[in-house]
Backbone as CSV, one residue per row, in Angstrom:
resi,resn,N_x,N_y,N_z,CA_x,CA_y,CA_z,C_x,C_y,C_z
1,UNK,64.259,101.115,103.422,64.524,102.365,102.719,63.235,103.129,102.449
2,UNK,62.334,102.567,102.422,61.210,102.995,102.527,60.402,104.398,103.165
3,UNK,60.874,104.342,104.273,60.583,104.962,105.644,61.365,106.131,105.126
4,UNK,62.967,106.199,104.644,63.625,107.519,104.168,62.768,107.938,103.387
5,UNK,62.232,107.185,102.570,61.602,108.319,100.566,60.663,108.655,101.569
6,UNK,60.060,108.493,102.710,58.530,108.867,103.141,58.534,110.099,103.852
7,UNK,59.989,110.415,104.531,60.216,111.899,105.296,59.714,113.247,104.604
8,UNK,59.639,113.743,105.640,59.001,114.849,105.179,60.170,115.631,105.305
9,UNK,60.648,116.645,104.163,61.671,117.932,104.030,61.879,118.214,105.165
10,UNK,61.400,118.640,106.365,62.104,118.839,107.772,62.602,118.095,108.330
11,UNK,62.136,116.559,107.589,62.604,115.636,108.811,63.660,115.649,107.939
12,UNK,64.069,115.417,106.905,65.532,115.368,106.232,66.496,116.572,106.300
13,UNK,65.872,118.040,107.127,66.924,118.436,107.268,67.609,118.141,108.384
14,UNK,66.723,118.014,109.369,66.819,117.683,111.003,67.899,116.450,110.599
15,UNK,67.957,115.188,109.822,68.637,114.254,109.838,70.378,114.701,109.560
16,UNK,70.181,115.456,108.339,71.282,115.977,107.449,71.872,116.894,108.800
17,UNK,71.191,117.863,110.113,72.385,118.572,110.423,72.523,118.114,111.649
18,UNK,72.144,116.519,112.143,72.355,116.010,113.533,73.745,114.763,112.540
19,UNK,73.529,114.674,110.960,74.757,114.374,110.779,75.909,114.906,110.759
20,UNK,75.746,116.212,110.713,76.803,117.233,110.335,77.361,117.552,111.413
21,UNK,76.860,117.399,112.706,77.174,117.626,114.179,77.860,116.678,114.284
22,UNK,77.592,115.512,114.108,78.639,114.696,114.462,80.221,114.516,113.919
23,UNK,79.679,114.326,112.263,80.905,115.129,111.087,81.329,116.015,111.988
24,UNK,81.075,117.046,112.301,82.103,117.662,112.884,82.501,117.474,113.833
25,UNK,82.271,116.661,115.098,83.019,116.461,116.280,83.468,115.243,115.723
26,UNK,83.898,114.389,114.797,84.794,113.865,114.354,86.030,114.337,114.330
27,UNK,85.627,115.337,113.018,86.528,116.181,112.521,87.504,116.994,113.754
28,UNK,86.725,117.483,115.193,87.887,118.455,116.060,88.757,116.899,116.327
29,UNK,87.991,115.970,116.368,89.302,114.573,116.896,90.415,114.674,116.011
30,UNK,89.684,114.763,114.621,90.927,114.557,113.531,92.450,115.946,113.759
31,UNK,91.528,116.981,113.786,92.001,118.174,113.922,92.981,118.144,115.323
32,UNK,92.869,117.287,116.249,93.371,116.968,117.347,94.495,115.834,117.283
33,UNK,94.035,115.096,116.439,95.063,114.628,116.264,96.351,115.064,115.235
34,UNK,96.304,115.841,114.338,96.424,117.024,113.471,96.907,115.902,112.618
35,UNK,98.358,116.315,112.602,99.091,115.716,111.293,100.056,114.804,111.831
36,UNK,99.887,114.500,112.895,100.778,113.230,113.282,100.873,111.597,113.099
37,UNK,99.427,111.770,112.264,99.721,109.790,111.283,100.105,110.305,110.002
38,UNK,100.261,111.365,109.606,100.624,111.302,108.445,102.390,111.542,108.811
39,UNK,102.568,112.293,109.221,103.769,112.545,110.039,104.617,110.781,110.056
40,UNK,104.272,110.335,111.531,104.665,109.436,111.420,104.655,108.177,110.672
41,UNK,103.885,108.424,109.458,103.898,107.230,108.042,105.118,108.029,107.615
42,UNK,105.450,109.341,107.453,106.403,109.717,106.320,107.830,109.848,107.086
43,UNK,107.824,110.021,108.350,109.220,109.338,109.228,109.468,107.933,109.262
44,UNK,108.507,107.307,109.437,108.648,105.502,108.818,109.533,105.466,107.480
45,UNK,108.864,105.840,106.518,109.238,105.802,104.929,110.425,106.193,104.946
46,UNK,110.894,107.484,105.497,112.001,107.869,105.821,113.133,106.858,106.554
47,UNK,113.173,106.420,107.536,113.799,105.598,108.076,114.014,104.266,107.423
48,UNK,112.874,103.620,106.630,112.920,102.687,105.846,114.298,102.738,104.482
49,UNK,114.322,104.003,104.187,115.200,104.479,103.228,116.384,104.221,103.952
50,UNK,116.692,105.217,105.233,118.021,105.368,105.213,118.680,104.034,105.946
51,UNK,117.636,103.394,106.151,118.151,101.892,106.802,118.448,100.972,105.380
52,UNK,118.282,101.520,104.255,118.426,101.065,102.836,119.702,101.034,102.328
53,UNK,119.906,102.386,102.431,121.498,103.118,101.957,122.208,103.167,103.078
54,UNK,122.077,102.962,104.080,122.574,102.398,105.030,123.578,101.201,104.869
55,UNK,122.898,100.446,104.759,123.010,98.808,104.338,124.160,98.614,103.203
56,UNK,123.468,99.929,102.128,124.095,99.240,100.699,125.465,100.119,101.133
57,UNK,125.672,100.848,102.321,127.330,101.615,102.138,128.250,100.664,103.179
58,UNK,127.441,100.125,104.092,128.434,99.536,105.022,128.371,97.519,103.941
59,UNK,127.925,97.906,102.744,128.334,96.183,102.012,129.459,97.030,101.300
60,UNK,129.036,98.261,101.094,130.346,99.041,100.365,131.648,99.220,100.499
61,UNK,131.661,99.662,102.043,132.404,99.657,103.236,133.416,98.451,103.450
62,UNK,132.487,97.292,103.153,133.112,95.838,103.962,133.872,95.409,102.527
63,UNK,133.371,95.872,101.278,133.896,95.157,100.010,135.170,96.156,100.079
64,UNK,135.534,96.673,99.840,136.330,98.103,99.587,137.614,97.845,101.140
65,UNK,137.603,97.350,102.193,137.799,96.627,103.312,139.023,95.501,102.366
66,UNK,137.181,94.495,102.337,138.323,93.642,101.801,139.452,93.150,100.454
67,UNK,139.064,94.349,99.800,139.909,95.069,98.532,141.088,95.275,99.034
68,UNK,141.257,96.207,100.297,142.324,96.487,100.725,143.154,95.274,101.629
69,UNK,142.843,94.874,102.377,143.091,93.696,102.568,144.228,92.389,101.432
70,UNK,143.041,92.095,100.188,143.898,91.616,98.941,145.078,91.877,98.388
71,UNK,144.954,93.351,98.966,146.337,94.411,98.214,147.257,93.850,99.171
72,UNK,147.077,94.357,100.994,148.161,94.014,101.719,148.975,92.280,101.533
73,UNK,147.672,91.220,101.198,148.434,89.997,101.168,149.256,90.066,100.201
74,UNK,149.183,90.466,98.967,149.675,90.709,97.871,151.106,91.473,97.847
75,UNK,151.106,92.738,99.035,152.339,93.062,99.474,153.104,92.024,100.198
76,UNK,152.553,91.148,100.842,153.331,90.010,101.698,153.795,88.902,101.004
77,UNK,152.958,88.781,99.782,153.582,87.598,98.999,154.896,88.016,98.054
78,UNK,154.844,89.460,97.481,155.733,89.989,97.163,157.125,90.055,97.940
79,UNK,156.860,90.747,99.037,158.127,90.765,99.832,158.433,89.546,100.126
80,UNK,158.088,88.395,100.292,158.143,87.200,100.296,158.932,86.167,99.523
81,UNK,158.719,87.178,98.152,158.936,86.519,96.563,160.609,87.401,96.527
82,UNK,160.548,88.557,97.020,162.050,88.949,97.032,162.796,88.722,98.049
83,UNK,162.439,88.471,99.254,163.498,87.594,100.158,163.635,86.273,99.424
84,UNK,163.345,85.689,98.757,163.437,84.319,98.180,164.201,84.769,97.034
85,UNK,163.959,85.770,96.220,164.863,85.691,95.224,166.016,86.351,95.351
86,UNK,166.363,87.117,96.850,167.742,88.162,97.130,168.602,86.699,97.660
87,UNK,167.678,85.751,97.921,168.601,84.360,98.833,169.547,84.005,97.660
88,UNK,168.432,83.416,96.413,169.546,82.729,95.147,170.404,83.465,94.432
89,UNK,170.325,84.651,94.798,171.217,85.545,94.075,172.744,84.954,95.051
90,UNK,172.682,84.549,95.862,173.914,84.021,96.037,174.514,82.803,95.926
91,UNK,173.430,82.260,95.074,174.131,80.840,94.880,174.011,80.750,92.955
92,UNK,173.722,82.196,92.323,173.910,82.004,91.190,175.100,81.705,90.088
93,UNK,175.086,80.918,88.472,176.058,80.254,88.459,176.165,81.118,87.084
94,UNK,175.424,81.852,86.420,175.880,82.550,85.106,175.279,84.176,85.619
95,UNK,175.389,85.105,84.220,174.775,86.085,84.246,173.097,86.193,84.009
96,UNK,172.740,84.975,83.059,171.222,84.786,82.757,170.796,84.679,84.095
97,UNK,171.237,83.682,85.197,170.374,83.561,86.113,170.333,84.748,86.413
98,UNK,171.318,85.649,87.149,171.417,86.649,88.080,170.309,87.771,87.506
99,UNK,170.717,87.810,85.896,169.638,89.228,84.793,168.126,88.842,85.797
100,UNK,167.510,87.001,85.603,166.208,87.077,85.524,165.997,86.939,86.669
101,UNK,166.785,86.808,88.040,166.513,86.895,89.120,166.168,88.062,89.736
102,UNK,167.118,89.005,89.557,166.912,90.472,89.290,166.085,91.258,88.871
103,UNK,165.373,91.065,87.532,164.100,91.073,87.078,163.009,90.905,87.649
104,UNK,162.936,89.640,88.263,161.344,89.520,89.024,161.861,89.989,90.155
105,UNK,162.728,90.424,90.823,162.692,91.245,92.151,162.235,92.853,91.877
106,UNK,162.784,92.740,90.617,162.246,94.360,90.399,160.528,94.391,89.777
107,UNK,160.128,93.090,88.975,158.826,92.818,89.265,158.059,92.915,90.463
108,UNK,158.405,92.363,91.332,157.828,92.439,92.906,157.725,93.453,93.431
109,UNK,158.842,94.453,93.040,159.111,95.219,94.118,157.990,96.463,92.841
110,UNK,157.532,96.489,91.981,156.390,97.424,91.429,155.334,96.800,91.411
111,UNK,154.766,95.489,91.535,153.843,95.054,92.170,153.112,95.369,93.324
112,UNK,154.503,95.493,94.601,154.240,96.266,95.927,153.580,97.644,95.648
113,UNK,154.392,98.524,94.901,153.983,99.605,94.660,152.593,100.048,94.120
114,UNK,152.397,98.741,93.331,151.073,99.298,92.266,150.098,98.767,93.741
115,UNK,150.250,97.618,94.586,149.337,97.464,95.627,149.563,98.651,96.744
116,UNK,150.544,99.136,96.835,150.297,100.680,98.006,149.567,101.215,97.318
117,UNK,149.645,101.820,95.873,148.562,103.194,95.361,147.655,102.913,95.514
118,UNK,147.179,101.396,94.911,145.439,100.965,95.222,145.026,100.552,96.846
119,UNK,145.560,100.567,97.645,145.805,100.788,98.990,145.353,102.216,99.520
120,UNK,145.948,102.943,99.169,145.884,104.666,98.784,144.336,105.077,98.563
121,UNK,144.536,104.670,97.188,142.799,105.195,96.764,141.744,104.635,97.420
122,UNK,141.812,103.418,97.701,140.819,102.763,98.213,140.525,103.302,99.539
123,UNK,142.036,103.362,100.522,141.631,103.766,101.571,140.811,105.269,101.709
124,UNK,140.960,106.063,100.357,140.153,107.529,100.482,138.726,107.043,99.989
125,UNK,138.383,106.243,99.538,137.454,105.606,98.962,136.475,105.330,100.368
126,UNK,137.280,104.631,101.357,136.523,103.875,102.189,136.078,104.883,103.086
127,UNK,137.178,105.548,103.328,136.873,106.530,104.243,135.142,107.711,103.809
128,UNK,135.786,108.004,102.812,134.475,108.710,102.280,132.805,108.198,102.605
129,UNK,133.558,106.856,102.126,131.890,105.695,102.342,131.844,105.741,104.078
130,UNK,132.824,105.899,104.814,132.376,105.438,106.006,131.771,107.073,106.423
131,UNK,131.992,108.264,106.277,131.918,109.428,106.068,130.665,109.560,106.143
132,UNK,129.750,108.952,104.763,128.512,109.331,104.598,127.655,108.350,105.293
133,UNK,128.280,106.913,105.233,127.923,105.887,106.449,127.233,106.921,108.009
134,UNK,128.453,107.109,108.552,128.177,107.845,110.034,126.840,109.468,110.034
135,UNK,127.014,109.833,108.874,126.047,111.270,108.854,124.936,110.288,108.769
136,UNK,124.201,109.074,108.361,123.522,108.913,107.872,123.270,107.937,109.318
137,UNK,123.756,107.160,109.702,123.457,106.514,111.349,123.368,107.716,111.808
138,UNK,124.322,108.915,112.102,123.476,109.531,112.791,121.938,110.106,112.652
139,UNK,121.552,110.646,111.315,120.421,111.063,110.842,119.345,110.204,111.342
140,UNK,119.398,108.617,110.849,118.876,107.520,111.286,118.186,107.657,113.108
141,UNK,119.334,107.636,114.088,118.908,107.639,115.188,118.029,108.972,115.486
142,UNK,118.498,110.092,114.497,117.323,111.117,115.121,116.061,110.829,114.415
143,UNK,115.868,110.417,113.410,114.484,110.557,112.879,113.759,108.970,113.683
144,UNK,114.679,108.067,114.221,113.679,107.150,115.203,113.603,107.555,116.354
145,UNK,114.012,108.266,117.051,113.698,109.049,118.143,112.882,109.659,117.544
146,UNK,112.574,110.388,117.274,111.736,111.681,116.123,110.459,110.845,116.311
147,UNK,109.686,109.475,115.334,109.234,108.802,115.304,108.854,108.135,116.129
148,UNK,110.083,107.703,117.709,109.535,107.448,118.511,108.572,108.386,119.485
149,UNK,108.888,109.559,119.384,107.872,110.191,120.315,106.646,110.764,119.837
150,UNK,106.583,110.890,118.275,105.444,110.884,118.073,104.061,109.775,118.141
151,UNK,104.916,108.506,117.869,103.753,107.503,118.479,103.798,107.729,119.459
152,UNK,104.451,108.085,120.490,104.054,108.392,121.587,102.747,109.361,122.214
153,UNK,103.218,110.486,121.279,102.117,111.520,121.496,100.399,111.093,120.675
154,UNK,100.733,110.875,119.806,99.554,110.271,118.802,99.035,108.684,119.994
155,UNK,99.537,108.200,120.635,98.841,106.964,121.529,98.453,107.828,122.583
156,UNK,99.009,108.774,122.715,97.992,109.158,123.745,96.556,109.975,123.791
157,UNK,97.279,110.600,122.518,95.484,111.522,121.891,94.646,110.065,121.538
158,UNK,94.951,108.833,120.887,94.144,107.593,120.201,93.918,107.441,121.986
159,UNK,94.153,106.990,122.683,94.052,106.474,124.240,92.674,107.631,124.491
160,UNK,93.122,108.771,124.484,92.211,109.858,125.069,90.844,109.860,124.547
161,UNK,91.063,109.513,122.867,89.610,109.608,122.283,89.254,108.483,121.484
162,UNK,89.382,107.598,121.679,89.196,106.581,120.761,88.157,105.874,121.308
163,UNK,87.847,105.925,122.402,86.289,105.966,123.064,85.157,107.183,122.512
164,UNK,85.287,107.975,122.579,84.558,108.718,121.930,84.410,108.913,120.450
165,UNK,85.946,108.350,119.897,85.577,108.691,117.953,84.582,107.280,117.812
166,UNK,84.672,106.078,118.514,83.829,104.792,118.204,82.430,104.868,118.443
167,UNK,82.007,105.967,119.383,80.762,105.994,119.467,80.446,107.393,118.609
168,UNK,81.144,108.048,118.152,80.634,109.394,116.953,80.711,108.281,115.607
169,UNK,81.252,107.077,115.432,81.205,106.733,114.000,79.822,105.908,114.030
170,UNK,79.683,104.927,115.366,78.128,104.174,115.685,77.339,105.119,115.372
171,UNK,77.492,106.837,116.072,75.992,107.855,115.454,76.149,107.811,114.589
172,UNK,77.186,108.245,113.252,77.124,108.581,112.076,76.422,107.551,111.114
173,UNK,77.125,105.953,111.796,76.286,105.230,110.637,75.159,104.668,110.812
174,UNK,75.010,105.324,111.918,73.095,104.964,112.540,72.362,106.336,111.744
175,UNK,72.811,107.876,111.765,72.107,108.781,111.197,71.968,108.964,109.986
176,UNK,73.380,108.216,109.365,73.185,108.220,107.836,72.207,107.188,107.494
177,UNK,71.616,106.339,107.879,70.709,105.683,107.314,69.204,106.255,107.516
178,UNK,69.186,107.243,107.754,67.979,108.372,107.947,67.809,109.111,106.861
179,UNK,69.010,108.638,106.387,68.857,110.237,105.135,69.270,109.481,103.619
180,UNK,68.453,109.662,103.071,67.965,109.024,101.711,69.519,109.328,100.672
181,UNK,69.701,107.926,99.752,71.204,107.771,99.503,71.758,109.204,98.288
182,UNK,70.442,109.382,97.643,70.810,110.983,96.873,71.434,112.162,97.321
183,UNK,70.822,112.311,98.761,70.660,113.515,99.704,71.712,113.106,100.185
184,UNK,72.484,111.766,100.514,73.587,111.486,100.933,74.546,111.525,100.295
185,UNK,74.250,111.320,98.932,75.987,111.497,98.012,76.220,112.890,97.905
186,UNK,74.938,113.699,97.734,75.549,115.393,97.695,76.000,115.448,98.677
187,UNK,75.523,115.039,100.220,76.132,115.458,101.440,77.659,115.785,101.366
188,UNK,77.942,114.084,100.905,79.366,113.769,101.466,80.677,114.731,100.010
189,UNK,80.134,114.564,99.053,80.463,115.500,98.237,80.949,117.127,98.159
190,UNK,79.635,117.462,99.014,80.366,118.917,99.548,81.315,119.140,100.324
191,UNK,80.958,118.194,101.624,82.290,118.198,102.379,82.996,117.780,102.250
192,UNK,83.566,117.523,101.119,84.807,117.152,100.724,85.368,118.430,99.872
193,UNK,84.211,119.204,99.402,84.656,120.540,98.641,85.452,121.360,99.649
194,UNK,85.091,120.720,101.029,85.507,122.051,102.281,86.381,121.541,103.099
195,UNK,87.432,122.271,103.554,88.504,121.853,104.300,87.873,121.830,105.782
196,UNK,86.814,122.332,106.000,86.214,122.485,107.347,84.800,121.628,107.265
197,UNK,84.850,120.734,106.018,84.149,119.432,106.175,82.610,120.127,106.478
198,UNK,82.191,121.142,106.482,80.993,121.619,106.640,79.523,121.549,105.414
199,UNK,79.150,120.600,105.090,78.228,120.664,103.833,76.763,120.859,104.369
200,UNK,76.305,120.987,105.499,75.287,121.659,106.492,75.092,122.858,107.133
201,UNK,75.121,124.271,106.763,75.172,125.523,108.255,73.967,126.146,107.952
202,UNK,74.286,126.822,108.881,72.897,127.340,109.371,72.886,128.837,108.763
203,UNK,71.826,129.525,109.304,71.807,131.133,108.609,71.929,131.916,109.776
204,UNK,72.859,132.378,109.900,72.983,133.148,110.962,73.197,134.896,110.791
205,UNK,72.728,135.636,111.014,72.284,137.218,110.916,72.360,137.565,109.993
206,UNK,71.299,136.483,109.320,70.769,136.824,107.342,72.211,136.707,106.214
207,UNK,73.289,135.558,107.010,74.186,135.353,105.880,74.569,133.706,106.256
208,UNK,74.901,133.213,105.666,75.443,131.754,105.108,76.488,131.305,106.356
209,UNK,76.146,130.274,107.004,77.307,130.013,107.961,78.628,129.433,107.629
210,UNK,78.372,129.419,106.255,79.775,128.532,105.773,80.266,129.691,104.879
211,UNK,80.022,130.607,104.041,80.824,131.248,103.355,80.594,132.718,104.221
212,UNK,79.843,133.234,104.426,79.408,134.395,105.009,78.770,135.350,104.271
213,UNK,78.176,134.843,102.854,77.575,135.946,101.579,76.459,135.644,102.629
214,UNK,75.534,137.395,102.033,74.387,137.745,102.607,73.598,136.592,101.562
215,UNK,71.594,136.527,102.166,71.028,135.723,102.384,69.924,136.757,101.812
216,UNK,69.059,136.419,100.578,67.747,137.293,100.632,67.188,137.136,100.995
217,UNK,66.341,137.942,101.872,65.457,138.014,102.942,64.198,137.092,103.111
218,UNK,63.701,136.656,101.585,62.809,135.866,100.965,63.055,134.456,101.196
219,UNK,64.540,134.287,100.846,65.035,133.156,100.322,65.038,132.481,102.633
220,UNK,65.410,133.657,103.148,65.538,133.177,104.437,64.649,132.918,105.180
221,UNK,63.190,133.111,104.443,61.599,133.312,104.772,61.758,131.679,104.464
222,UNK,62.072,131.061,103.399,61.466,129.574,102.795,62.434,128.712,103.492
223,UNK,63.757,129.037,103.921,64.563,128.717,104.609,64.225,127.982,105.962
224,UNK,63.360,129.276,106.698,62.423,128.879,107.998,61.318,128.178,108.206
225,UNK,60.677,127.829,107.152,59.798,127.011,106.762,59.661,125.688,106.502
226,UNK,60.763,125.932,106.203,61.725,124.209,105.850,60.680,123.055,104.866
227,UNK,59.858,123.721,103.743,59.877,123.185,102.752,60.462,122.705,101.826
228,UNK,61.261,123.186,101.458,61.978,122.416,100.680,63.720,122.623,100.985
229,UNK,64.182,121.451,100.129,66.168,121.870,100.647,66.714,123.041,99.911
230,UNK,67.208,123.900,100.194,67.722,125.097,99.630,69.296,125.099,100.080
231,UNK,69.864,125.348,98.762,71.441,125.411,99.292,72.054,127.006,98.490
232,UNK,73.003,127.358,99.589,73.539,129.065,99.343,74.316,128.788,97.499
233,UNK,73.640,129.770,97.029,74.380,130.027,95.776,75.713,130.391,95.401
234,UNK,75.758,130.951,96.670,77.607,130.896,96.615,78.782,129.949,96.639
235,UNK,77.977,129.203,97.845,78.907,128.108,97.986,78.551,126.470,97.508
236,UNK,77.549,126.670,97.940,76.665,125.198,97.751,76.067,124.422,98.883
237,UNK,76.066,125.312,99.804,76.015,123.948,100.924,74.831,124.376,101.284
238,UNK,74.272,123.223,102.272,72.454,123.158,102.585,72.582,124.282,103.795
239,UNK,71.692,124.924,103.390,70.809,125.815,104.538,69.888,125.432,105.169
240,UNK,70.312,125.812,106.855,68.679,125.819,107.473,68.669,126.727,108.415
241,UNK,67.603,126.611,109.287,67.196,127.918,109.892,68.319,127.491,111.587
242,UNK,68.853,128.477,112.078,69.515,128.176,112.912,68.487,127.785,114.626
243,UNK,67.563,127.906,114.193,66.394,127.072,115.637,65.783,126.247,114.513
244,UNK,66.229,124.983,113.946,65.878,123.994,113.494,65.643,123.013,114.652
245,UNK,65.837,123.045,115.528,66.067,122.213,116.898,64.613,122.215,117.316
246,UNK,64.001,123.554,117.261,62.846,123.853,118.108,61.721,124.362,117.052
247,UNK,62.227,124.160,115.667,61.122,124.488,114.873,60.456,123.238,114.458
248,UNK,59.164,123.351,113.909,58.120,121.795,114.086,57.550,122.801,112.585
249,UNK,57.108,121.306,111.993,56.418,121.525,110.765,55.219,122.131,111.204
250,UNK,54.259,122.929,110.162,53.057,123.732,110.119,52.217,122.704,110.234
């Protein structure tokens, strides 16, 4: 670390905007790849859901199923229970038998009934669930198609540049160790103030390459000189002279 505190102000700007070059051809990768990992994390999440409620309508589905189901045996044991009791009605020997034989047939036979209505509801019940069931498989298959072709597209931009972002991150963390860790936390700080990640520009026809406010003429004199770090009052970010490339200390 040594060797950083020992640079001389030019050599730390020269460091700061061969980092910023790279920062930014990062950044067109990122920009290239745009919004398609975030994309496809939030079609994941998505699909994760409806494969959720998915699930919990077709257990809905299958209970409500076999609800109805219970009802129909329940109609069969009934009708069952009154062919058995229309039989002894002919071998009855007073009026008591015949009253209570009679009775539970007419028991049975509103038993049946109370199992058709809940038969009834349930079946509008199920239907409904299967209703939102099917909108929701369908939804399902489009957002994994959806999902599938964006990994698709996103493997092929990662395929295209993922050779080149591995050797822009080797420069970056080879150049950042050029540049002293102070000069480095403001760095990374600004560009984070900026959506265009720029915390380095240059002065270009006496105004600020990052905001575009004019530049006093003075201030663009010490600028070229590259004594000391000077950053635009407007925005904040470091200035230097735009032939920093080919300018050499006095």
């Amino acid at each position: 670390m040594a060797a950083v505190k020992e640079q001389s102000i030019s050599d730390r700007l020269r460091a700061l905007h061969a980092l910023q070059l790279i920062d930014s051809k990062m950044g067109e990768i990122a920009i290239l790849k745009g919004e398609l990992p975030m994309e496809v994390s939030d079609l994941e999440d998505e699909i994760t859901g409806l494969k959720t409620r998915s699930k919990k309508l077709e257990n809905a589905v299958s209970e409500v199923e076999h609800e109805i189901s219970n009802h129909n045996n329940n109609i069969k044991e009934s009708e069952a229970l009154i062919v058995k009791y229309e039989k002894q009605l002919d071998n009855v020997k007073n009026n008591r038998e015949f009253d209570a034989l009679t009775k539970e047939i007419e028991l049975q036979k509103l038993e049946i009934q109370l199992s058709q209505k809940k038969i009834r509801e349930a079946t509008i019940g199920r239907d409904t669930k299967k209703e939102a069931l099917d909108a929701i498989l369908a939804k399902l298959a489009t957002r994994t198609k959806d999902v599938e072709n964006k990994k698709v597209e996103l493997s092929k931009i990662i395929e295209k540049t993922e050779k080149e972002e591995a050797k822009l991150l080797k420069e970056s963390d080879k150049a950042r160790k050029d540049i002293d860790e102070r000069l480095l936390t403001s760095y990374d700080r600004i560009r984070k103030t900026y959506r265009n990640g720029l915390a380095v520009v240059t002065v270009s026809r006496g105004a600020c390459g990052g905001c575009f406010n004019r530049i006093p003429p003075q201030l663009i004199i010490e600028i070229g000189v590259m004594k000391k770090i000077i950053a635009c009052e407007h925005c904040g970010r470091v200035l230097i002279d735009e032939n920093i490339l080919t300018t050499h200390d006095a």
